[in-house]
C-alpha positions in Angstrom: 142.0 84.7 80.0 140.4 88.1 80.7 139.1 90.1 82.9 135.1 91.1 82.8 133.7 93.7 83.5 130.5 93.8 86.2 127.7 96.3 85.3 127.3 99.3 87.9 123.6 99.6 87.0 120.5 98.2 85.3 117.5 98.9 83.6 114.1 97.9 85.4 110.7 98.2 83.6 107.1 97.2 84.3 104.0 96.4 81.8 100.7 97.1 83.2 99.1 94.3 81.6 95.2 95.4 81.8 96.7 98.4 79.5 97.6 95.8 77.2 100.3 97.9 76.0 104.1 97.0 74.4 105.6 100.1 76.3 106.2 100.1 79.5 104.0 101.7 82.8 106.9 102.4 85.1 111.2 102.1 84.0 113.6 102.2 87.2 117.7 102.2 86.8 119.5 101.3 89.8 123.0 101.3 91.1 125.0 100.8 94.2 123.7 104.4 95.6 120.9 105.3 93.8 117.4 104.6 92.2 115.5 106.4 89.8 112.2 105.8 88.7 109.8 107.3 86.2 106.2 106.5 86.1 103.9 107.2 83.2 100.6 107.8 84.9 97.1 109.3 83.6 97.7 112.5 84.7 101.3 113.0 83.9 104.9 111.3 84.1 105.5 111.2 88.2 109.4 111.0 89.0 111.0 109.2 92.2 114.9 108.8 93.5 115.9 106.9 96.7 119.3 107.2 97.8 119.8 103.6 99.1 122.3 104.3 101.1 120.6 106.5 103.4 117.3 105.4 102.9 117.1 100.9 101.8 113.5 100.7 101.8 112.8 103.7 99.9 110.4 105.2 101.8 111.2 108.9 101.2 111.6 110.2 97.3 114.2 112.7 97.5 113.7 113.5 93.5 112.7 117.4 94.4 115.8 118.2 96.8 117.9 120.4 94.8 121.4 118.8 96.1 120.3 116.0 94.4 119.7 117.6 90.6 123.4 116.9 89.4 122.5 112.5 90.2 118.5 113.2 88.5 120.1 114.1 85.5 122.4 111.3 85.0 120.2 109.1 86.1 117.2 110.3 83.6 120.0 110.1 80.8 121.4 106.7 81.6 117.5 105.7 81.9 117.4 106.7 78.1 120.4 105.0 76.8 119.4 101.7 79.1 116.2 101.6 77.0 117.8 102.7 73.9 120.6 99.3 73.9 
């Protein structure tokens, strides 16, 4: 008798299992629009976000474009509050 809800995003991760480790390698959230991914890599974190709209197969990150600072940020803080429920 009510009405739910439907998420707009979610929470990907990824284990790289020859690390052996409980944290995760790589953490994506995604929505309708966008997708945001942060890799923790050797030599530092290395940052990623596809606008699917424009770009479905994700070939070109458009994480440094400085239109697209104001979506980064939410993105990085609903990233953090995804991993944190």
């Amino acid at each position: 008798g009510t009405e739910t809800t439907w998420r707009s995003d979610f929470l990907i991760e990824h284990r790289f299992a020859p690390l052996e480790t409980i944290f995760p390698t790589s953490m994506a959230v995604r929505n309708a629009q966008w997708k945001y991914i942060k890799s923790l890599q050797p030599s530092g974190v290395f940052e990623e976000l596809y606008n699917l709209a424009q770009d479905p197969f994700e070939i070109n990150s458009v994480v440094s474009v400085p239109a697209n600072a104001d979506v980064l940020n939410q993105l990085r803080t609903r990233l953090t509050e995804l991993q944190s429920e």
